[in-house]
Structures are given as C-alpha cells and as structure tokens.
DSSP file (Angstrom, degrees, kcal/mol; ACC not computed):
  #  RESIDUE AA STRUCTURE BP1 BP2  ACC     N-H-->O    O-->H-N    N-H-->O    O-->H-N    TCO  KAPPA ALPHA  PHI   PSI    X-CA   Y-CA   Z-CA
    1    1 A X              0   0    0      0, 0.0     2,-0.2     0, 0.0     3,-0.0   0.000 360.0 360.0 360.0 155.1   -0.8   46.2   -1.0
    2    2 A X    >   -     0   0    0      1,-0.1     3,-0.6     2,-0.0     0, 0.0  -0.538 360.0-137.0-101.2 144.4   -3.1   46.0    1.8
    3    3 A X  T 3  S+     0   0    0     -2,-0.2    -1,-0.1     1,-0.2     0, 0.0   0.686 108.1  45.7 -75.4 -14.2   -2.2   43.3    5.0
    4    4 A X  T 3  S+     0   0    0      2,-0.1    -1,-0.2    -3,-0.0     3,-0.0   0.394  82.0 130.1-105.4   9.6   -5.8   42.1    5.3
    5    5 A X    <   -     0   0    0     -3,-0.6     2,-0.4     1,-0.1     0, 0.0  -0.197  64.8-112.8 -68.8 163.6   -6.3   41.6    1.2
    6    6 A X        -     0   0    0      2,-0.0     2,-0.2     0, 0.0    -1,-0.1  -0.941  23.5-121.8-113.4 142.9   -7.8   38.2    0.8
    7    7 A X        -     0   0    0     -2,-0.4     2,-0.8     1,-0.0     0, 0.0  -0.550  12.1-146.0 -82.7 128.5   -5.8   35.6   -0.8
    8    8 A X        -     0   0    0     -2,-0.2     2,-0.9     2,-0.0    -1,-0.0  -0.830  19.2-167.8 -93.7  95.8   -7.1   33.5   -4.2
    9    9 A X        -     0   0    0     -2,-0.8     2,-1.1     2,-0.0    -2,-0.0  -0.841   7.6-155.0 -85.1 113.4   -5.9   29.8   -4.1
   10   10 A X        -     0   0    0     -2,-0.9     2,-0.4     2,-0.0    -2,-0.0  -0.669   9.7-167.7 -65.4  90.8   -6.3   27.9   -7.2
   11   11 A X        -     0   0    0     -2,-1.1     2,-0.2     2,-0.0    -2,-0.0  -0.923  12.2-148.8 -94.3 156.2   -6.5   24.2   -6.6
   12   12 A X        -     0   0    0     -2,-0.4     2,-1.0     2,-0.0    -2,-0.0  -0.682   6.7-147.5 -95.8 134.0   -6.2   22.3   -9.4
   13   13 A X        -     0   0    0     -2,-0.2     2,-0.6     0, 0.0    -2,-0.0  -0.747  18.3-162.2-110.9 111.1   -8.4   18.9   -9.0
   14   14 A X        -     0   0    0     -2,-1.0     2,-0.1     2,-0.0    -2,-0.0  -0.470  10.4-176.4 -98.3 135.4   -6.3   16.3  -11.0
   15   15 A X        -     0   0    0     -2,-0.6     2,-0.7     1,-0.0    42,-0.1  -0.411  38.3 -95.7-102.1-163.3   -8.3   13.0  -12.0
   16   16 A X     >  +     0   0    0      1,-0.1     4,-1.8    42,-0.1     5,-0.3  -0.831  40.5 175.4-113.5 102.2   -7.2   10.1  -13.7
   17   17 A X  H  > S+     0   0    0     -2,-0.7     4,-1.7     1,-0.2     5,-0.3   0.754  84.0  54.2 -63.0 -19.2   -8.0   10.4  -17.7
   18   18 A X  H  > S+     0   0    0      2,-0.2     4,-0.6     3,-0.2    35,-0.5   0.668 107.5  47.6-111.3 -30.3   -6.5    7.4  -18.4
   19   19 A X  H  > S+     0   0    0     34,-0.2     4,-2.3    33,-0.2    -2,-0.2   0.996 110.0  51.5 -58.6 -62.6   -8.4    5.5  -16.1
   20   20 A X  H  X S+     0   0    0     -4,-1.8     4,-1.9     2,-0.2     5,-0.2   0.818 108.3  49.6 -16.5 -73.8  -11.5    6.8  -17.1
   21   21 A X  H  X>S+     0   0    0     -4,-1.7     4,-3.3    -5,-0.3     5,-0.6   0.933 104.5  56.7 -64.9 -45.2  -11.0    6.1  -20.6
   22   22 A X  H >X5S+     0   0    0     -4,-0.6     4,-1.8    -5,-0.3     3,-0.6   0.806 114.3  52.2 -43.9 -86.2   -9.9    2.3  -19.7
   23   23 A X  H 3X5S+     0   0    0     -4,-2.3     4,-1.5     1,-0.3    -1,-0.2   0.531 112.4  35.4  12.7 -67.2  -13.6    2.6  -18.1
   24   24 A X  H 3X5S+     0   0    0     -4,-1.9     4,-1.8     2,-0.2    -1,-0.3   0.739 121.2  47.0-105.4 -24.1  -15.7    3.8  -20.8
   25   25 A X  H <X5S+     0   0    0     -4,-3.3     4,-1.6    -3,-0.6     5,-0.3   0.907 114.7  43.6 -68.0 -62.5  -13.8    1.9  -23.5
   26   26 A X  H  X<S+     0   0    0     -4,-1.8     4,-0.6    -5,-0.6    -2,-0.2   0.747 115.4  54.7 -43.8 -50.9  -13.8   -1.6  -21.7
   27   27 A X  H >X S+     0   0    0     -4,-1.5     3,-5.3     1,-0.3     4,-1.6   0.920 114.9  43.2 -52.2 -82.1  -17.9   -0.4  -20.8
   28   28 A X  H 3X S+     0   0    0     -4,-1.8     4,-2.0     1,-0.3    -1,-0.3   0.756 114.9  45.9 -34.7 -52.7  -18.2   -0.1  -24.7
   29   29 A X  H 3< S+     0   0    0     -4,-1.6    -1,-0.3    13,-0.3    -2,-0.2   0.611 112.5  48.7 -40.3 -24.4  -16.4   -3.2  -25.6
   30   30 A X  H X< S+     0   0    0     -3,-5.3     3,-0.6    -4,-0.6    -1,-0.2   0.656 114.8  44.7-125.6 -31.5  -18.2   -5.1  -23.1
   31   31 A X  H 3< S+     0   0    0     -4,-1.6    -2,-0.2     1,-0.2     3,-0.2   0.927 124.6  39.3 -72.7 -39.4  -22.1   -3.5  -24.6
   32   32 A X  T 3< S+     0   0    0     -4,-2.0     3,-0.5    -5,-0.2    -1,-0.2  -0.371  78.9 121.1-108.3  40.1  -20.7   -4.2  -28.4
   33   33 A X    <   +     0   0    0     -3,-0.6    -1,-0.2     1,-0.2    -3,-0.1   0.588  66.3  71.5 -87.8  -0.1  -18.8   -7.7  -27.7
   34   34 A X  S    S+     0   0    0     -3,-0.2     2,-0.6    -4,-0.1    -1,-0.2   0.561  74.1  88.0 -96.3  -3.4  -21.0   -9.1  -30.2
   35   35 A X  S  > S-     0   0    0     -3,-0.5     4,-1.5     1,-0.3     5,-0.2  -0.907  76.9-132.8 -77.5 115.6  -19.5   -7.4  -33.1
   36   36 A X  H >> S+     0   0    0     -2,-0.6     3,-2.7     1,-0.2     4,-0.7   0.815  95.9  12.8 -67.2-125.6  -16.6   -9.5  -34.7
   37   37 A X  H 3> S+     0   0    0      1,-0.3     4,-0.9     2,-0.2    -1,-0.2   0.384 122.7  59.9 -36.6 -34.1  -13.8   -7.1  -35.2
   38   38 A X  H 3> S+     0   0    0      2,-0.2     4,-1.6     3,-0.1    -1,-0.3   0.867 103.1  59.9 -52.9 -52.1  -15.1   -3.9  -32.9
   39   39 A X  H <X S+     0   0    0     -3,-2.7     4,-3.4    -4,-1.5    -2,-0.2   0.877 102.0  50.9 -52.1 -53.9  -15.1   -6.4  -29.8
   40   40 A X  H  X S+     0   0    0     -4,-0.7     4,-3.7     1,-0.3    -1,-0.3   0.882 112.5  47.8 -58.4 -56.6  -11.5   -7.1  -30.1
   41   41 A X  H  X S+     0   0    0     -4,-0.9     4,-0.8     2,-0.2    -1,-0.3   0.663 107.6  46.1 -47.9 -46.5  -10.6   -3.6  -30.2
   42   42 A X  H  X S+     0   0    0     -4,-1.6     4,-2.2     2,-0.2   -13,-0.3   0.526 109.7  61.0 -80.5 -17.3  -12.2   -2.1  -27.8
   43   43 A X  H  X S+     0   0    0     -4,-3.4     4,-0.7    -5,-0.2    -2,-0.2   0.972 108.2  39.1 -29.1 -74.5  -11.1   -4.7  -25.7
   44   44 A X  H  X S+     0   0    0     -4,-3.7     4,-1.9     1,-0.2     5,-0.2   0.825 110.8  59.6 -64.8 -31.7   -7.7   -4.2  -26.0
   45   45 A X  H  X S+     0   0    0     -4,-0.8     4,-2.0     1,-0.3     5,-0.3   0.968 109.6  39.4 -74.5 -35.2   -7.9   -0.7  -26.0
   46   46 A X  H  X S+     0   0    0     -4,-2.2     4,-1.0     2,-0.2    -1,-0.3   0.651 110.1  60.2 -68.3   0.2   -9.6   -0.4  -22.4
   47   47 A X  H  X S+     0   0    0     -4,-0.7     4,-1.7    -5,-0.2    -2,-0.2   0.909 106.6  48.9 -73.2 -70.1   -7.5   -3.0  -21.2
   48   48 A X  H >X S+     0   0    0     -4,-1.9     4,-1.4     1,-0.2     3,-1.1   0.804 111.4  45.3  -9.2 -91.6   -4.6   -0.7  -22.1
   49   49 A X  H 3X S+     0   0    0     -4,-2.0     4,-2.4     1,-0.2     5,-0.3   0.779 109.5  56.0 -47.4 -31.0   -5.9    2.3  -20.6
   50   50 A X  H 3X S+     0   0    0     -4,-1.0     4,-0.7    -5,-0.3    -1,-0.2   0.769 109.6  46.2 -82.3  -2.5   -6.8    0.6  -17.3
   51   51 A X  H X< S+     0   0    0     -4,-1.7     3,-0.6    -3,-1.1    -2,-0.2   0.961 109.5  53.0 -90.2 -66.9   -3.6   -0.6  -16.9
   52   52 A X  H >< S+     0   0    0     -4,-1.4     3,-1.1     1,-0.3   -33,-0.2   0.739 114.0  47.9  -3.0 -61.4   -2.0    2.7  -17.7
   53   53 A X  H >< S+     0   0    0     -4,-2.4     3,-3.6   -35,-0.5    -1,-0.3   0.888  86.9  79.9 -59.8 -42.0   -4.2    4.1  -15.1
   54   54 A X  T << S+     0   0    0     -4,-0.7    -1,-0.3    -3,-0.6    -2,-0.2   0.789  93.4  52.8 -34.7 -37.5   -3.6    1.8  -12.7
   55   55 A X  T <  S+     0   0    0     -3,-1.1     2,-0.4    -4,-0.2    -1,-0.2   0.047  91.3  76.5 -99.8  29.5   -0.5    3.8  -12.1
   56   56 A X  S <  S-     0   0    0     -3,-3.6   -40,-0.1     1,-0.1   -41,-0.0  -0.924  93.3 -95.4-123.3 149.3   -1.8    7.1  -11.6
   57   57 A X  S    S+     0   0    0     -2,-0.4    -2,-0.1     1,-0.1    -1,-0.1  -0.202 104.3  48.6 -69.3 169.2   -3.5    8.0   -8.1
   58   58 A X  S    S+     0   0    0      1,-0.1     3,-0.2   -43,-0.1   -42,-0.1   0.991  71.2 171.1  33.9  96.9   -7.4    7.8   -7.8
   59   59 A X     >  +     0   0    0      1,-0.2     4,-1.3     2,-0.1    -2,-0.1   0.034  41.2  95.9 -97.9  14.5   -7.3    4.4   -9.4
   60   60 A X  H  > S+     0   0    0      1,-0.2     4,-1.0     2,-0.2    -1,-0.2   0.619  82.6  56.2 -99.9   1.8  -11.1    3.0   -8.9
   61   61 A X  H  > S+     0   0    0     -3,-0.2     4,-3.7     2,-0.1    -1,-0.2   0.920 115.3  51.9 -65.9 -41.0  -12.4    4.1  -12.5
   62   62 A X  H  > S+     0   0    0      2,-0.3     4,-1.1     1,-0.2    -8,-0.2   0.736 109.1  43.4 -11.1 -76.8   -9.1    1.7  -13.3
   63   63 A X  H  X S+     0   0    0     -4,-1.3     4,-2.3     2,-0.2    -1,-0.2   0.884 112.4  47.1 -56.9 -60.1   -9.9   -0.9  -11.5
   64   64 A X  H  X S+     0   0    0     -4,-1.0     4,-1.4     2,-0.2    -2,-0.3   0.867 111.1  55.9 -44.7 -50.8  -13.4   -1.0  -12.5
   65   65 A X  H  X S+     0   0    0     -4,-3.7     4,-3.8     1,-0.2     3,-0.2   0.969 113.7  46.5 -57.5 -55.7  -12.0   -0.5  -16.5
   66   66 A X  H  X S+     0   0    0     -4,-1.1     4,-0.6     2,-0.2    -1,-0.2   0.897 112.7  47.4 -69.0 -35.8   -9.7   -3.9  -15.8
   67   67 A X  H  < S+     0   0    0     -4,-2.3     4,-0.4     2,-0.1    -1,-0.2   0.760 106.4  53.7-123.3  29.4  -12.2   -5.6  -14.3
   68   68 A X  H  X S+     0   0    0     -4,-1.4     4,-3.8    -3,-0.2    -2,-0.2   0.722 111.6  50.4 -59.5 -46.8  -14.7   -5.0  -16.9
   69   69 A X  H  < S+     0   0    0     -4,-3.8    -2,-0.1     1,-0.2    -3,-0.1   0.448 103.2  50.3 -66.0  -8.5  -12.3   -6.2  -19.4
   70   70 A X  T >< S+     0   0    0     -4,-0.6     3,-0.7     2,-0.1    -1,-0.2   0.557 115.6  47.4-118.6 -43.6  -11.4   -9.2  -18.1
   71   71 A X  G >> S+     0   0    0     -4,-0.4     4,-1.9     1,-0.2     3,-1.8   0.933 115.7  53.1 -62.0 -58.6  -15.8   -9.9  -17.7
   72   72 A X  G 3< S+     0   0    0     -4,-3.8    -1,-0.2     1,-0.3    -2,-0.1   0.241 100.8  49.7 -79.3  29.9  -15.6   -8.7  -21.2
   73   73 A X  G <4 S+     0   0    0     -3,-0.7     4,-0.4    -2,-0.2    -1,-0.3   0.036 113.5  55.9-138.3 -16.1  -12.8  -11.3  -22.6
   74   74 A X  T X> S+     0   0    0     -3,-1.8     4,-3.2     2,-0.1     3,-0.9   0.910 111.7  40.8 -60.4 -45.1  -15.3  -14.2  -20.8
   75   75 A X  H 3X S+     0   0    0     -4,-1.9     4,-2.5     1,-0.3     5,-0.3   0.906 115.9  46.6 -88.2 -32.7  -18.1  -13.0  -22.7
   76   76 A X  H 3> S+     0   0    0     -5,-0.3     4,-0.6     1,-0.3    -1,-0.3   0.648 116.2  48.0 -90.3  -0.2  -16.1  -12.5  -26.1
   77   77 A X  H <> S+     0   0    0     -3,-0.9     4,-1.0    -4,-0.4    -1,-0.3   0.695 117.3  41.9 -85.0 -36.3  -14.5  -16.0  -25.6
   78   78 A X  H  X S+     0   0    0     -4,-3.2     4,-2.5     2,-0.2    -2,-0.2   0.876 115.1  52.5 -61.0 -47.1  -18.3  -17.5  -24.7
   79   79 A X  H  X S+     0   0    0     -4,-2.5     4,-4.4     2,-0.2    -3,-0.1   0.905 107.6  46.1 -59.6 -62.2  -19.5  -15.5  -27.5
   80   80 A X  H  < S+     0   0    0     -4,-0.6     4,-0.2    -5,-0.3    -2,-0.2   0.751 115.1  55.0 -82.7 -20.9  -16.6  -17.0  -30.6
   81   81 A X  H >X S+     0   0    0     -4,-1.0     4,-1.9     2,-0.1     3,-1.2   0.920 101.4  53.0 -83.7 -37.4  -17.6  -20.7  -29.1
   82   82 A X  H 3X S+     0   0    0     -4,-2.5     4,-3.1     1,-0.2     3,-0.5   0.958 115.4  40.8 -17.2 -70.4  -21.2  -20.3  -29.7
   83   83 A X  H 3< S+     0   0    0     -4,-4.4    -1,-0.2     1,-0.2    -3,-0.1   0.516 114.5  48.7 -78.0   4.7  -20.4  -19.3  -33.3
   84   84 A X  H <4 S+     0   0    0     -3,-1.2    -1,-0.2    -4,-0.2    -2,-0.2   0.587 118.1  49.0-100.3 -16.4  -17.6  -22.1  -33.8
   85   85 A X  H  < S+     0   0    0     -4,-1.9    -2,-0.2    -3,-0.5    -3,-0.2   0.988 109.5  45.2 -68.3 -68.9  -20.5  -24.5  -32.2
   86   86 A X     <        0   0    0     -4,-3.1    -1,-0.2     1,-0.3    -2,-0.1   0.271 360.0 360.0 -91.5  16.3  -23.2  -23.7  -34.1
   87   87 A X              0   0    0     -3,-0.1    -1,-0.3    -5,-0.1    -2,-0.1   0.236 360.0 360.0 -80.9 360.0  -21.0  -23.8  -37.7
C-alpha cells in the first residue's frame, strides 16, 4: 500500500427521527384538529414522539413537535367547547 494513498472517511450524519416524527405528526394533528377521533390521536402521538426526541441530540424539530402540541390541545379544547356550546 502506497504512503501517500488518500484516505475515505465515512461520516455518518445522525438526525433525530423521533423528533421529526413528533414534528410532522403534532403539524398533522394541529391542520386536522377538527376531526373528532383523528385529532386525539395524532395529538397524542406527536406529543409522544416529541418527548421521546427530546432526549436525543439536535432537539429543535422536538421542541417545535411539543410546542405544536401543546398549541394543538388549545385549539382541540376550544374546538370540543364550541360543539358542547352550540348543542
């Protein structure tokens, strides 16, 4: 092997998936909060995954996911007194 060969480093760029997802569900949850049963669900589930993320480095998709979810549990509580008002 030659002393001047040039050397390949592989970095690997590691994100946070579980952030990410917290992210794009809580986004979905928060566009479809007007759907009964969907709302609830995709609530919980990005709440989940941004908490999950929360404890993995590069935490601002995370962050963002948590406090999207927390905007989107105003709106689905605003949302279920509307329709207990107007019944």
């Amino acid at each position: 092997m030659e002393e001047n060969a040039p050397q390949v480093v592989v970095v690997e760029k590691k994100g946070n998936g579980m952030g990410t997802a917290g992210f794009v569900i809580a986004l979905l949850g928060l566009i479809f909060c007007w759907l009964p049963v969907l709302n609830w669900i995709l609530w919980l589930l990005g709440l989940i995954f941004s908490i999950v993320g929360m404890f993995k480095p590069k935490k601002g998709l995370a962050i963002a996911g948590l406090v999207i979810s927390f905007i989107g549990i105003i709106v689905i509580c605003a949302v279920l007194g509307a329709v207990a008002a107007a019944m």
